[in-house]
C-alpha positions in Angstrom: 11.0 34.4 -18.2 11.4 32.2 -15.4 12.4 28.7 -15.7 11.1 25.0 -15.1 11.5 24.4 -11.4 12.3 20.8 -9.7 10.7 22.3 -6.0 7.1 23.4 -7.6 6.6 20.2 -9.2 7.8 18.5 -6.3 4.9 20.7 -4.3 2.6 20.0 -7.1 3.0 16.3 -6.5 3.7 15.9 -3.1 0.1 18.3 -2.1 -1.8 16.3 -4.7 -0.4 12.8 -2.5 -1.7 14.4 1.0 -4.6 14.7 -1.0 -5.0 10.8 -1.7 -3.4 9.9 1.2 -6.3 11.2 3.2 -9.1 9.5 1.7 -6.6 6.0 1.3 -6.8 4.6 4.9 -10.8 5.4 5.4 -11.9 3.7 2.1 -13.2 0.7 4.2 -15.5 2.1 6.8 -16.8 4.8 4.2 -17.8 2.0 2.3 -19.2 -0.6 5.2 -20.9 3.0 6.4 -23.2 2.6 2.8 -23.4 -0.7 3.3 -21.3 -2.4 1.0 -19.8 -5.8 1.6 -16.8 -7.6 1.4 -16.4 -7.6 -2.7 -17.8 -4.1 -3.4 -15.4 -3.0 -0.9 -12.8 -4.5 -3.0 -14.2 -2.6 -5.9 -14.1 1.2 -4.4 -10.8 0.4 -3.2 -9.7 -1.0 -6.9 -11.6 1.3 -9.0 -8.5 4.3 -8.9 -6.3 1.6 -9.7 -8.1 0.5 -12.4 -9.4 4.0 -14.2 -5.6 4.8 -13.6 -4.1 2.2 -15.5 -6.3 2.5 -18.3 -6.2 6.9 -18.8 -2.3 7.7 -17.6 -1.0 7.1 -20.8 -3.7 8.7 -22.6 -2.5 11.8 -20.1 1.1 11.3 -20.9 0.2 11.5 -24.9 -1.9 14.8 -24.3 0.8 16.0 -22.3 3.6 15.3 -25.5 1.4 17.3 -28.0 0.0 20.1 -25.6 2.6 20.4 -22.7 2.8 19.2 -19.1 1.7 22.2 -17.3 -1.9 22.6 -18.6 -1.9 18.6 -18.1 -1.4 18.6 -14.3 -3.4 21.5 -14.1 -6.5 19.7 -15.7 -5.6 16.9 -13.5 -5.3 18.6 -10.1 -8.6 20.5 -11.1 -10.1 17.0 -11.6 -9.0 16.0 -8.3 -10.8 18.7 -6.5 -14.0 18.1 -7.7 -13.3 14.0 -7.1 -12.4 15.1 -3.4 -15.7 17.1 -3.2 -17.8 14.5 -4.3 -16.2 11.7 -1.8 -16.9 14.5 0.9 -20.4 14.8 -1.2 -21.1 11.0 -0.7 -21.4 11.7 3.4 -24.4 13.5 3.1 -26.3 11.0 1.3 -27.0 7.0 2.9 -27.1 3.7 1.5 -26.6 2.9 -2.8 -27.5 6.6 -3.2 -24.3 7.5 -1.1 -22.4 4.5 -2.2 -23.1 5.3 -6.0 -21.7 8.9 -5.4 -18.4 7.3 -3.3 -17.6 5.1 -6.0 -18.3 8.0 -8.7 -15.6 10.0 -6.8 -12.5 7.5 -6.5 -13.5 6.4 -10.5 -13.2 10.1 -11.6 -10.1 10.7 -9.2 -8.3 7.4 -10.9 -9.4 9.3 -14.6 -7.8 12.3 -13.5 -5.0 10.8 -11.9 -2.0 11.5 -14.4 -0.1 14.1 -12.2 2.6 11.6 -11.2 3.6 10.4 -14.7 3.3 13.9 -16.3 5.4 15.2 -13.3 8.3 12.5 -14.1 8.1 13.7 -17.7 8.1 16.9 -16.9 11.4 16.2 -14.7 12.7 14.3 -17.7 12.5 17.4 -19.9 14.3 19.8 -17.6 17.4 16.9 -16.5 20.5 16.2 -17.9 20.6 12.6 -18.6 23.4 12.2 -15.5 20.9 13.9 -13.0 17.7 12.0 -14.3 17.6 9.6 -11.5 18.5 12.4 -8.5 15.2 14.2 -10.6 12.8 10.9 -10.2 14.2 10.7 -6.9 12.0 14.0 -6.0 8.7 12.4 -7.3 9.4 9.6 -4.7 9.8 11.6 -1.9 7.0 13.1 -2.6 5.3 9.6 -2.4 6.9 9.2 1.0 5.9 12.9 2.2 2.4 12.5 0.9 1.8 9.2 2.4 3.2 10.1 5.8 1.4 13.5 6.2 -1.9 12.0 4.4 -3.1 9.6 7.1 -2.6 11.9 9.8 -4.5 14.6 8.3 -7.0 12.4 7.1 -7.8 11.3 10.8 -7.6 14.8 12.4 -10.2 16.2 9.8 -12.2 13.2 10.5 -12.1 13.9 14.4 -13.2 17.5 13.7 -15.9 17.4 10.9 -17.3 13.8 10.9 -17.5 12.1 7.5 -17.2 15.4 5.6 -14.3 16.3 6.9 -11.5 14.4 4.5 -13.1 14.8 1.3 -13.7 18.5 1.9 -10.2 18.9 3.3 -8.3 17.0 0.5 -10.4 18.9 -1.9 -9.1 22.1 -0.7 -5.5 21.0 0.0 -6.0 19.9 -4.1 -7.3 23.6 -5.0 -3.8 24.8 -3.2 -1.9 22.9 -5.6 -4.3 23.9 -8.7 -3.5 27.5 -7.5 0.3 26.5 -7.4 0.2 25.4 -10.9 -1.5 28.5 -12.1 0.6 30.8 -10.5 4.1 28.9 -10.4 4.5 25.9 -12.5 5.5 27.1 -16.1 5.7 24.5 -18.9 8.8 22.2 -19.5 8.4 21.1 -22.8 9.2 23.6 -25.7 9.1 23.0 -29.6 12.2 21.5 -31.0 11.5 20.2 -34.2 10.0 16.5 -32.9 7.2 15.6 -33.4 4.9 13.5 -31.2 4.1 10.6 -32.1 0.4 9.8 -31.0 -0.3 5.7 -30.9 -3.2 4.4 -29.7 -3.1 3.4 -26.3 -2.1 -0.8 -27.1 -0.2 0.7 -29.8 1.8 2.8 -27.2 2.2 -0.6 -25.5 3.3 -2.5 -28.6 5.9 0.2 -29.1 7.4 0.4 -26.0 7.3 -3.5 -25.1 9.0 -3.7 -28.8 12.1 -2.2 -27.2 14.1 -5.4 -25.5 15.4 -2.7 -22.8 12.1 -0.6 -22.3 10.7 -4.0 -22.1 13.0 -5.5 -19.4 13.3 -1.9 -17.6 9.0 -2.8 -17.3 9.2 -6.1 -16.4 11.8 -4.9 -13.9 9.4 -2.0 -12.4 6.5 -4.3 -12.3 7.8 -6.5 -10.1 9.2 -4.0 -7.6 5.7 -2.8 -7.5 4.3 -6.0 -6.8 6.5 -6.7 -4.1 5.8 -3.5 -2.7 1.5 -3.3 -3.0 2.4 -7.0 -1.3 4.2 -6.0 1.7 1.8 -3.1 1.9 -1.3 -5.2 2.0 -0.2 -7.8 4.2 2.3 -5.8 7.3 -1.6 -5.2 9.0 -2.9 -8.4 8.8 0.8 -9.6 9.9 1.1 -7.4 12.3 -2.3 -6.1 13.7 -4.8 -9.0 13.6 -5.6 -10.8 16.5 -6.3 -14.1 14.7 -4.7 -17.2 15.0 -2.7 -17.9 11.6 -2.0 -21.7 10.0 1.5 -21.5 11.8 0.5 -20.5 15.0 -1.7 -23.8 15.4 0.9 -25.9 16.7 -0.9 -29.4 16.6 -4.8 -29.2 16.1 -5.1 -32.8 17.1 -3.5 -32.2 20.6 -6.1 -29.1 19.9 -9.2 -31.4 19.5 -8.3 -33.1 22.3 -8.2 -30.5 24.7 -11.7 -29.6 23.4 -13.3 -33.1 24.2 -11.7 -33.6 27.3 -11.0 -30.0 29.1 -8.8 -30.6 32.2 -8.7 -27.0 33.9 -11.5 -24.8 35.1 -10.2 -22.1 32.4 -10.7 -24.6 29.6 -14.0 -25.8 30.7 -15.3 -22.5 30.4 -13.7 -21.7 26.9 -15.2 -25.4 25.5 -18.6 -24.5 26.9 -18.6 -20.7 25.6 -17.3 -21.9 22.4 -19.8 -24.6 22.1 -22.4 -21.7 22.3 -21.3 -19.8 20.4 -20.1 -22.1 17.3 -23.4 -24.9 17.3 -22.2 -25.7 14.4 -18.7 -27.3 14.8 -18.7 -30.4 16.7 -15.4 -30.7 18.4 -16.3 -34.2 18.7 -14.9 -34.9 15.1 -11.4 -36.5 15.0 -8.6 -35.7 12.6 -10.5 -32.1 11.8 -8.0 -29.9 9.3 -6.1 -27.1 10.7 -8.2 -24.8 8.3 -11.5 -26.1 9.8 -10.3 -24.9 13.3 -8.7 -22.0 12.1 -12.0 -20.7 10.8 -14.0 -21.0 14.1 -11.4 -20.0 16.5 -10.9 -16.9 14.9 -14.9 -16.6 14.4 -14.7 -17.2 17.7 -12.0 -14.6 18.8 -14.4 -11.5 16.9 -17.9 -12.7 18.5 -17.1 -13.6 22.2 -16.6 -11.1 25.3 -14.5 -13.7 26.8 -13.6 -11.3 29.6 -17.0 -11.9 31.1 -17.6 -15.4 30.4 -14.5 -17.5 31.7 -12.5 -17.5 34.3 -9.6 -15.4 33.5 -6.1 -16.4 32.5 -4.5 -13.1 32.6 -3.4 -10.6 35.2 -5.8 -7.6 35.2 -3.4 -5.8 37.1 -0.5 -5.6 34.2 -1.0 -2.5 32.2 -1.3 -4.2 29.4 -4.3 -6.5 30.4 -6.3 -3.5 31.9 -5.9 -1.3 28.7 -7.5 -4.6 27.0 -10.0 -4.9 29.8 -11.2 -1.2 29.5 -11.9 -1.8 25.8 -13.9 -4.8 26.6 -15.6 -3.1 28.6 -16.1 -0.4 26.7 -17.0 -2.0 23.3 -18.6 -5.3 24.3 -15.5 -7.4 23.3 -11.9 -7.0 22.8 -10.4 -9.8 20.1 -7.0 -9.1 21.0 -8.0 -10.0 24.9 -10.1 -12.9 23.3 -6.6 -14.3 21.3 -4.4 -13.6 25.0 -6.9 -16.1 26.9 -6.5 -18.6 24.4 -2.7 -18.5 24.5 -2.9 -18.9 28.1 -5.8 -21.4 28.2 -4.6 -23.5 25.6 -0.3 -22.8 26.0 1.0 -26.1 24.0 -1.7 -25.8 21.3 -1.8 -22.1 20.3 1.4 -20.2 19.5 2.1 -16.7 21.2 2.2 -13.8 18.8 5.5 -12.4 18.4 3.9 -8.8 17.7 0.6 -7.2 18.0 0.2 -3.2 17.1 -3.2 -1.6 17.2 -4.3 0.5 14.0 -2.5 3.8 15.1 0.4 1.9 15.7 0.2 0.1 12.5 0.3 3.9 11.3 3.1 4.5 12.9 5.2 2.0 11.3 4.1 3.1 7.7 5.0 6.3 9.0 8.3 5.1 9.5 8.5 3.3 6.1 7.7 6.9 4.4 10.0 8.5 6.3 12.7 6.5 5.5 11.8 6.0 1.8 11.5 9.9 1.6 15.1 10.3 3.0 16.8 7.8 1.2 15.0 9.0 -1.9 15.5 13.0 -1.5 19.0 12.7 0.3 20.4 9.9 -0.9 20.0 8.9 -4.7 22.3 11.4 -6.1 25.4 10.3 -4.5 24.3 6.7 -4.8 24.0 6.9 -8.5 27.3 8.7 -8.8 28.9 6.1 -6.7 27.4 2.9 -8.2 25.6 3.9 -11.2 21.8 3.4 -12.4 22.4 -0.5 -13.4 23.9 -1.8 -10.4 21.7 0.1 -8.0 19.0 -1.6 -9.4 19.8 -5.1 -9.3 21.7 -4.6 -5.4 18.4 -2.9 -4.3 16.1 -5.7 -5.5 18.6 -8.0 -3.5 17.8 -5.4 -0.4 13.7 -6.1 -0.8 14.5 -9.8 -0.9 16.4 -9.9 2.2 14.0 -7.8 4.1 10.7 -10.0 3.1 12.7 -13.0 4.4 13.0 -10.8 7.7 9.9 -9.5 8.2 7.7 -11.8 9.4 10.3 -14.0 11.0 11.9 -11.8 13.2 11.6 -11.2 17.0 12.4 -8.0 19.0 11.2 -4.6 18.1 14.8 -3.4 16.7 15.0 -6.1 14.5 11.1 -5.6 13.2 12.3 -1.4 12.9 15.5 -3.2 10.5 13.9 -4.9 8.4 11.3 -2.2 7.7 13.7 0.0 7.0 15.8 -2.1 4.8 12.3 -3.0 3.0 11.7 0.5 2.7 15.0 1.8 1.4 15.4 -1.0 -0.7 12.2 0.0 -2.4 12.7 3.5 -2.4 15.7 3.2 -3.7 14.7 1.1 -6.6 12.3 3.4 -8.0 14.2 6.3 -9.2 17.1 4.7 -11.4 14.4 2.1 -12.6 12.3 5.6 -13.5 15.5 7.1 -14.7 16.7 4.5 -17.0 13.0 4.1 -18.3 13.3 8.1 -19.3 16.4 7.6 -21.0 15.6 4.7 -22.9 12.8 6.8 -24.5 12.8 9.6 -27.1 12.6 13.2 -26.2 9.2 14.0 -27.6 7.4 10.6 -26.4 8.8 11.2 -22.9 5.1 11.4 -21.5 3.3 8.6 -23.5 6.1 6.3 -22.4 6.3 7.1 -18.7 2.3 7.0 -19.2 3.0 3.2 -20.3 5.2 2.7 -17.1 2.8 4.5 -14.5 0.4 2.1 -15.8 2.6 -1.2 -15.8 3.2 0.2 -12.0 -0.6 0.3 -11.9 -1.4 -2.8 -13.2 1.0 -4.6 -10.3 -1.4 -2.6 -7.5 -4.5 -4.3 -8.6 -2.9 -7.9 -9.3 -0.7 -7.4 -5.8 -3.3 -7.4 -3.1 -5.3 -10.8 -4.6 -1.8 -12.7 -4.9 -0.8 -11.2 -1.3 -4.2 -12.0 0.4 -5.1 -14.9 -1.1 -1.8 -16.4 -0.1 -1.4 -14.9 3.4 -4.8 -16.6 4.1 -3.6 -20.0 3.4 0.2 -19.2 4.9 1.1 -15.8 6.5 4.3 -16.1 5.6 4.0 -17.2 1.9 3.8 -13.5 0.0 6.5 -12.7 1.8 8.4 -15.7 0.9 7.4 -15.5 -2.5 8.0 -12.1 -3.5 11.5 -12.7 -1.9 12.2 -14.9 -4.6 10.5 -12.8 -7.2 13.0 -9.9 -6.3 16.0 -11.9 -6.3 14.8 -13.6 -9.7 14.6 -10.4 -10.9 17.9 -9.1 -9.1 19.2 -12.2 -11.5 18.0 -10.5 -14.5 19.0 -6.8 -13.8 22.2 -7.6 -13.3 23.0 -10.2 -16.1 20.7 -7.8 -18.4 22.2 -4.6 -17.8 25.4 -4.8 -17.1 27.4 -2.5 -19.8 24.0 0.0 -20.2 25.3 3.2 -19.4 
């Protein structure tokens, strides 16, 4: 009889993550494609969050009282026909196709419980000295999955149009249904436990009951939210054109410049602007920062500035032409828009220190994954024998901290790649012993129903994360990243004042 195997559920998870990966990044234009707006958008996005968090433990109960393999199984067959209906959705237009798209990431959230069934299934065939080194599999897996995703994602949509990623993650889903079937064979065998089946709040009253279950949840929930955080916010840090609150230097001196333009470049600007923003009367004195902010960067999306003032830029510098070409090409270029205001307006309107375009925004969470995935397949075992599951998670939470202070402060390309990757590795490192210690704490036979409880805690961060992050990157970029700084450092505090002595 052949034995539980570590690699097969590491393939089982890691194909099922290309599979999400895919769909992840193209969310947004499939849903403006439908026509859905801002908040709907939001929705679709949140809805696999949200069916998550509610059926993962109910998952990781089945899985206690029937096994883990015919669990994953029912859950990667689930994701194929979620998959085939997001590819489904292309063929249909407007709430008819919108219905069917939201349908599909609803049904794929229901039947996403292969993660926490995988880490119980890891728990059952560790020793409690290789737990961590296990969970560290299931995140490099996330790091795989996340890197490889994307990429496929676009390719399929280059070749077959909207179709193409549904259709594609369906199948590469059906690969790892066929792996199950063939390879997986079940972890859990009868020992004379018995599962315990709570209801679901139940499951959470027992498990929060525990002080070190409780603190171990607190402690994952807050890695999570500092990671959905980072994750939400490195594009609009780092690939928005607009001009943020601290990049208005003084908006008085702004104002001014506006009622009394002194250069031929500014005179232009004032009178396109004033076309093209009737509205706002730069007449007014002692208008708020936020005021301006708003219609400059209305401004910035809505005005081919490369044909309608005289230009501030060299069109000769590679740079500038690439820009050009895309102006010319598309009707506008914001980022070209945001480079003649710098140069327009130099003492008023701050320089960005970075600007990456979407596939090189991709390549820096490629980067992220890749380092996560090393640090978390290569690197956990040693760590944990070297400073053990307590410490590593307090010093790693110190790690996030120091790299949020870092990244949107930093200058030069090297120091950005740093501070990604200590961001990264910090994170990646975190998860496992966190994982681990969560497995331990729990009973042999509720092994699923409590790392259901955790998956969801872990949930429940990814759908509160992005409305903290946004909402406070809009009013100060740097803010989230500030704040959830101090979040991992408080709980750094905790960890190591909590579980110090917990073997």
């Amino acid at each position: 009889m052949r034995k539980p195997s570590l690699l097969i559920i590491f393939l089982t998870v890691f194909i099922d993550l290309i599979g999400f990966g895919i769909v992840l990044p193209l969310l947004p234009t499939y849903a403006e494609h439908y026509g859905a707006e801002g908040p709907m958008i939001g929705v679709i996005i949140g809805s696999y969050s949200l069916m998550q968090f509610f059926f993962a433990p109910f998952w990781g109960r089945l899985s206690d009282r029937i096994g883990r393999r015919p669990v994953i199984m029912l859950s990667t067959a689930g994701s194929v026909i979620a998959y085939g209906l997001f590819g489904l959705s292309a063929f249909y237009t407007g709430k008819t196709g919108l219905l069917i798209l939201l349908g599909s990431r609803m049904f794929a959230g229901f039947c996403g419980a292969n993660v926490s069934v995988a880490s119980a299934y890891i728990a059952d065939i560790t020793t409690a000295e290789n737990r961590s080194k296990g969970m560290g599999m299931i995140g490099m897996a996330f790091g795989l999955g996340f890197v490889l995703g994307p990429a496929i994602g676009g390719i399929s949509y280059s070749f077959f149009g909207l179709t193409g990623p549904g259709f594609v993650a369906g199948s590469i889903c059906a690969i790892s249904f066929l792996l199950a079937c063939f390879k997986l064979v079940e972890s859990r065998h009868a020992d004379g436990s018995t599962s315990v089946q709570r209801p679901r709040w139940e499951q959470w009253k027992h498990a929060f009951g525990r002080p070190q279950l409780r603190l171990l949840m607190l402690l994952f929930f807050l890695a999570n939210f500092c990671f959905i955080s980072f994750e939400v916010t490195l594009p609009l840090l780092l690939g928005s054109p607009s001009v943020k609150a601290d990049e208005l230097k003084n908006p008085q001196a702004l104002t001014a410049a506006f009622q009394n333009p002194s250069t031929p470049a500014q005179q232009a600007i004032v009178s396109e602007f004033a076309r093209r923003e009737p509205s706002f009367d730069v007449q007014v004195k002692d208008r708020p920062a936020a005021e301006w902010l708003d219609a400059l960067n209305h401004f910035i999306q809505i005005a081919p500035l490369h044909t309608n003032v005289v230009l501030q830029l060299d069109p000769a510098k590679p740079k500038v032409k690439g820009l050009l070409g895309e102006a010319e090409k598309n009707g506008l270029s914001s980022r070209y828009n945001r480079l003649v205001l710098e140069a327009t307006f130099p003492g008023d309107i701050s320089p960005q220190h970075f600007y990456f375009d979407k596939s090189q925004i991709s390549y820096l969470f490629v980067f992220c994954g890749l380092v996560a995935a090393f640090v978390q397949g290569g690197m956990i075992g040693r760590l944990v024998k070297m400073f053990g599951e307590p410490r590593l998670v307090w010093m790693s939470l110190l790690v996030v901290a120091a790299a949020m202070v870092m990244i949107p402060n930093v200058v030069g390309m090297a120091l950005l790649l740093l501070s990604l990757a200590l961001f990264a590795g910090g994170s990646g490192i975190n998860r496992a012993p966190t994982m681990g210690m969560i497995s331990k704490s729990a009973e042999q036979h509720e092994q699923g129903a409590i790392l259901g409880v955790a998956q969801s805690v872990g949930t429940l961060a990814r759908i509160a994360g992005p409305v903290f992050a946004t909402t406070a990157f809009a009013f100060q970029p740097v803010m989230p990243y500030l704040i959830c700084a101090s979040i991992a450092v408080l709980a750094s505090l905790i960890a190591w004042r909590q579980l110090r002595g917990v073997a």
